[in-house]
C-alpha positions as CSV (number, residue, x, y, z in Angstrom):
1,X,-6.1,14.9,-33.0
2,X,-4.3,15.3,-29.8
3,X,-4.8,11.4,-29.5
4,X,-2.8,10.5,-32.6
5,X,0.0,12.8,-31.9
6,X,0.1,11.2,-28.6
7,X,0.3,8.1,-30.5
8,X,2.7,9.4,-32.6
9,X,5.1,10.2,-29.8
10,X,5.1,7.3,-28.4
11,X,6.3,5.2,-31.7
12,X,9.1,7.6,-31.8
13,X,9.9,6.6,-28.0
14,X,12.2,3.4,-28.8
15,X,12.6,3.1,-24.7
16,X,8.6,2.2,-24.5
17,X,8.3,0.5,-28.0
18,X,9.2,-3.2,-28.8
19,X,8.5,-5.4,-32.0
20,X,5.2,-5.8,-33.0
21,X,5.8,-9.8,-33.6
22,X,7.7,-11.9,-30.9
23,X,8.3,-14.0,-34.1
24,X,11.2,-11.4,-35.1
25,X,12.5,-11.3,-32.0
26,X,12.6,-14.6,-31.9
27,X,14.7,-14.9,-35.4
28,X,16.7,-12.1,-34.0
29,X,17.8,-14.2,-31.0
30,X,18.5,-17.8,-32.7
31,X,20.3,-16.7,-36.1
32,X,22.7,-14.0,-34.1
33,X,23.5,-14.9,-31.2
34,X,25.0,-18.2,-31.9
35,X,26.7,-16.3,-35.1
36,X,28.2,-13.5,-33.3
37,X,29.4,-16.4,-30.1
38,X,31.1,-18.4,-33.1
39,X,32.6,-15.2,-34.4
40,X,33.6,-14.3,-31.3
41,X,36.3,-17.5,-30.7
42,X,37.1,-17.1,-34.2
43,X,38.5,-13.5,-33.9
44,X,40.1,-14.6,-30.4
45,X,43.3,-15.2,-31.9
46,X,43.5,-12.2,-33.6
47,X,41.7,-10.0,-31.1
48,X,44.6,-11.3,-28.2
49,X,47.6,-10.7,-30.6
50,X,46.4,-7.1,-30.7
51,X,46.4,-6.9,-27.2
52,X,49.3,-8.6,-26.4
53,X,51.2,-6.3,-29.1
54,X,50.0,-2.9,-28.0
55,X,50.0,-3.3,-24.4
56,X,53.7,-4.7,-24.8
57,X,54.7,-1.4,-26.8
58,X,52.9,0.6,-24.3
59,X,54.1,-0.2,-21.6
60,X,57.7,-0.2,-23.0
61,X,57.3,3.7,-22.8
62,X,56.4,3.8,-19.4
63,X,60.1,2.4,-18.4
64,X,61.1,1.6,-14.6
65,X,61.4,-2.3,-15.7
66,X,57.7,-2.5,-16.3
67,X,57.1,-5.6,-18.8
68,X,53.9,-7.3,-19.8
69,X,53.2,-10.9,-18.0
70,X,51.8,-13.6,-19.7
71,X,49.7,-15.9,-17.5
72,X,48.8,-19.5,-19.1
73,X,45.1,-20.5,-17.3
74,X,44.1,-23.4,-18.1
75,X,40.5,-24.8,-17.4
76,X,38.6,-27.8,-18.0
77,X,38.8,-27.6,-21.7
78,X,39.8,-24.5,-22.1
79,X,43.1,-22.7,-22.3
80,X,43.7,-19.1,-22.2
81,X,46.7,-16.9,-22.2
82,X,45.5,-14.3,-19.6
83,X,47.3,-10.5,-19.3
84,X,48.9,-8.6,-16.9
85,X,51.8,-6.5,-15.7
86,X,54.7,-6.6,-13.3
87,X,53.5,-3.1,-11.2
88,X,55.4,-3.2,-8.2
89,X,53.1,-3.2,-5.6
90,X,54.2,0.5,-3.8
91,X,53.1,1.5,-0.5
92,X,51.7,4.9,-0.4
93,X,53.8,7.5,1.5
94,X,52.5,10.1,4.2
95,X,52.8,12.7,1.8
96,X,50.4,11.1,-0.7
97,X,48.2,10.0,1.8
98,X,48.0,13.9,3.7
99,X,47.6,15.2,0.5
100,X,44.7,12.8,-0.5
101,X,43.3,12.5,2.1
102,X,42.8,16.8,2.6
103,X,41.6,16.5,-1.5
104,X,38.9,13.4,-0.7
105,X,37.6,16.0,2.7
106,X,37.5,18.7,0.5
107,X,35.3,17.5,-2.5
108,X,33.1,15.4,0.0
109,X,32.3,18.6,1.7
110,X,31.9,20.3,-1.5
111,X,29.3,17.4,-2.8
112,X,27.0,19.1,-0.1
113,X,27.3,22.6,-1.2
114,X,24.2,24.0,-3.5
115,X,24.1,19.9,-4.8
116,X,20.8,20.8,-6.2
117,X,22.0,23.1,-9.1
118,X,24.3,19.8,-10.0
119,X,23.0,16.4,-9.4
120,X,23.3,13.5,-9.9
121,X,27.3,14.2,-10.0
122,X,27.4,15.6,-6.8
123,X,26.4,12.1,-5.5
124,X,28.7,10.9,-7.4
125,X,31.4,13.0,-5.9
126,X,30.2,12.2,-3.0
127,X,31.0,7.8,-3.0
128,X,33.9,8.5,-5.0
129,X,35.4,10.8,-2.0
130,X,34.0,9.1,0.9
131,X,35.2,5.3,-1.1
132,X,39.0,6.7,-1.5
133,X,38.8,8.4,2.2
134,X,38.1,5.0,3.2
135,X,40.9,3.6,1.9
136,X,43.4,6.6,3.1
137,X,42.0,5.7,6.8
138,X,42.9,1.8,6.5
139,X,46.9,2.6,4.9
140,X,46.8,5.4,7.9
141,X,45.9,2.6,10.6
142,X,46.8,-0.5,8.6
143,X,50.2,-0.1,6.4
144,X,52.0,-2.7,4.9
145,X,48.2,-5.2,5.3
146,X,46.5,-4.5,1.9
147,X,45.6,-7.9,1.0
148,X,45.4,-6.9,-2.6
149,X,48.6,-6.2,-5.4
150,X,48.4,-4.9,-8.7
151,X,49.5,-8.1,-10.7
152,X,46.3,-9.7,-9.4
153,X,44.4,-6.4,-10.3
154,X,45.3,-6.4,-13.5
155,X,44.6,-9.9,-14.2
156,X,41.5,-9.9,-12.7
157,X,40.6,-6.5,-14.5
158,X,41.4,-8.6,-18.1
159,X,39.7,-11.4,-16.9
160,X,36.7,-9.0,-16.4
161,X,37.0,-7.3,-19.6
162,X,37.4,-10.4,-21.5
163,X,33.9,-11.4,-19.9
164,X,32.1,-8.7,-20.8
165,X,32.9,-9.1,-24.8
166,X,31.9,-13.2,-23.9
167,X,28.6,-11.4,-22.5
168,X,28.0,-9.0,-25.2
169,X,26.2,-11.0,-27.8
170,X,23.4,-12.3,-25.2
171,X,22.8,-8.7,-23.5
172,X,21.9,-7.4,-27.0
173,X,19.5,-10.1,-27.4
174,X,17.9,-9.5,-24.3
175,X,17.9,-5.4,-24.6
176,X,18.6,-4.3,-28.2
177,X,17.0,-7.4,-30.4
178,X,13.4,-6.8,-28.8
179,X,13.5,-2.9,-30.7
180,X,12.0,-2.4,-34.0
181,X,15.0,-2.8,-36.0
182,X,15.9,-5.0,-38.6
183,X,18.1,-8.1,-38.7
184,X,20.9,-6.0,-40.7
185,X,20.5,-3.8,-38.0
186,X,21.5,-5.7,-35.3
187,X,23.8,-7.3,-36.2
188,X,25.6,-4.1,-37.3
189,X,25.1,-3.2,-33.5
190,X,26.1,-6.3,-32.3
191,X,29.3,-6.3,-34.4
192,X,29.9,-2.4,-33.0
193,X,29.6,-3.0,-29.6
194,X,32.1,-5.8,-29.9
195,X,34.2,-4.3,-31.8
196,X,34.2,-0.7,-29.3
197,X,35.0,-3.7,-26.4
198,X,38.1,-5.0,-28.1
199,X,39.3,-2.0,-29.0
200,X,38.8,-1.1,-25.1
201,X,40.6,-3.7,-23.4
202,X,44.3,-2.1,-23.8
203,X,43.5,1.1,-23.1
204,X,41.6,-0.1,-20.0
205,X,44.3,-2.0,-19.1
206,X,46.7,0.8,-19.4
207,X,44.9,3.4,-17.4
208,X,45.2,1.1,-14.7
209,X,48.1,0.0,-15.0
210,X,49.2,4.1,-15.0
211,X,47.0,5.4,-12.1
212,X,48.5,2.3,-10.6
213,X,52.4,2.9,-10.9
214,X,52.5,6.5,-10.3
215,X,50.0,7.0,-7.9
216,X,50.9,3.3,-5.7
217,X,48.4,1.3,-4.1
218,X,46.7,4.1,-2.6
219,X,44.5,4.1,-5.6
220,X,43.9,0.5,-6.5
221,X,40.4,0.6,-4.7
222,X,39.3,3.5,-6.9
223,X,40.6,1.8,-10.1
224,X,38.2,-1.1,-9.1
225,X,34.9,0.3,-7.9
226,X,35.2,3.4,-10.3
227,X,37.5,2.4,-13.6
228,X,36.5,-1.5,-13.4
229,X,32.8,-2.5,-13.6
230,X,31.5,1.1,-13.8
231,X,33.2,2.0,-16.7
232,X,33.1,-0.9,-18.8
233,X,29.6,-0.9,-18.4
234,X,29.5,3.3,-19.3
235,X,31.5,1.7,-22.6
236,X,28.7,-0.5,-23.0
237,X,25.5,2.5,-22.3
238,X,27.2,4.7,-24.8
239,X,27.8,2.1,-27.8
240,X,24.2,0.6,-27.3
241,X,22.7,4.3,-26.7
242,X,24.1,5.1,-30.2
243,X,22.6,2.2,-31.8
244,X,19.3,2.3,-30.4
245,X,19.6,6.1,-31.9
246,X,19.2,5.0,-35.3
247,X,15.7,4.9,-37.9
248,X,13.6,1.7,-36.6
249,X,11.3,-0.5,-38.8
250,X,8.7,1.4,-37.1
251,X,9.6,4.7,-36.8
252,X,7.6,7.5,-38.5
């Protein structure tokens, strides 16, 4: 008895549980993949015009000159319009730096205090306060040398986002199509998580381009290593941790 609801358990588990028949998988990988990459540069068009409008309206509200740039990148058979904005690229002042710097101190001593009662975050406080003290030391001994701006940020950040939608269909055949679910099913959670991404991309862009202007380059570090990859890829858990949620071909 205890055996079979041992059993049972572990059909419920979808995190230790994969198709019964590679065959399905198989299926899986070859009908939707290539369907959801040739959907994928069908909706381009339509998926860059929203962009370019809402970003462009945004934007507008933020005033101080700030504009939307337009950045024609052109490959070897391939032409793109890439995003970005014209964020001045500021210079943090020594009362912004202080006044980081003693917040940074502060919560990276605090990421030490009782952290057993709230881990993991308090190693996660802990990077993201030592990562941004960091950078306060090199505009303190450094000023006027970051090697970086915000234009290039911001490109680089679209350029990033625009990859992982490109990426999307073939990390769902290598971590979502091996479940127990059916073909309906994916493809419903393929078409989701793509969907979540390019919704994404302008508000992405715009928190960025936000912490950016009003906080200077102080914080263009943090935007990267904590609000690039990091959170894209939180986008991605929480969209595919929903789907794998759902009733499986096999579940009891």
């Amino acid at each position: 008895m205890k055996l079979a609801d041992e059993r049972q358990a572990w059909h419920r588990n979808r995190a230790l549980r994969t198709q019964d028949g590679p065959r399905q998988w198989a299926v899986s990988v070859f009908v939707l993949m290539p369907l959801f990459y040739v959907l994928t540069f069908t909706v381009h068009p339509v998926a860059h015009a929203y962009w370019d409008g809402l970003l462009s309206r945004a934007i507008g509200f933020l005033g101080d000159g700030l504009r939307l740039e337009r950045i024609d990148y052109r490959g070897a058979g391939f032409h793109m319009t890439l995003l970005s904005a014209n964020v001045a690229p500021r210079e943090p002042g020594p009362w912004l730096l202080a006044l980081t710097s003693v917040i940074c101190a502060a919560g990276l001593w605090a990421s030490y205090f009782r952290k057993d009662r709230w881990l993991p975050l308090a190693y996660l406080l802990r990077v993201a306060c030592a990562t941004q003290l960091a950078v306060c030391a090199y505009f303190w001994l450094a000023p006027g040398s970051f090697p970086y701006n915000p234009r290039l940020h911001l490109r680089d950040l679209f350029v990033l986002l625009v990859g992982a939608i490109v990426s999307t269909p073939a990390v769902m055949a290598m971590f979502y199509y091996p479940l127990d679910f059916s073909l309906a099913q994916k493809a419903l959670a393929t078409a989701l998580t793509l969907g979540y991404l390019v919704i994404a991309v302008p508000f992405v862009m715009l928190l960025h381009i936000i912490v950016i202007h009003h906080g200077s380059m102080l914080f263009m570090p943090f935007c990267y290593f904590v609000l690039g990859v990091p959170l894209i890829v939180g986008l991605l858990v929480t969209v595919y941790a929903y789907c794998a949620s759902w009733r499986g071909a096999l579940t009891f």
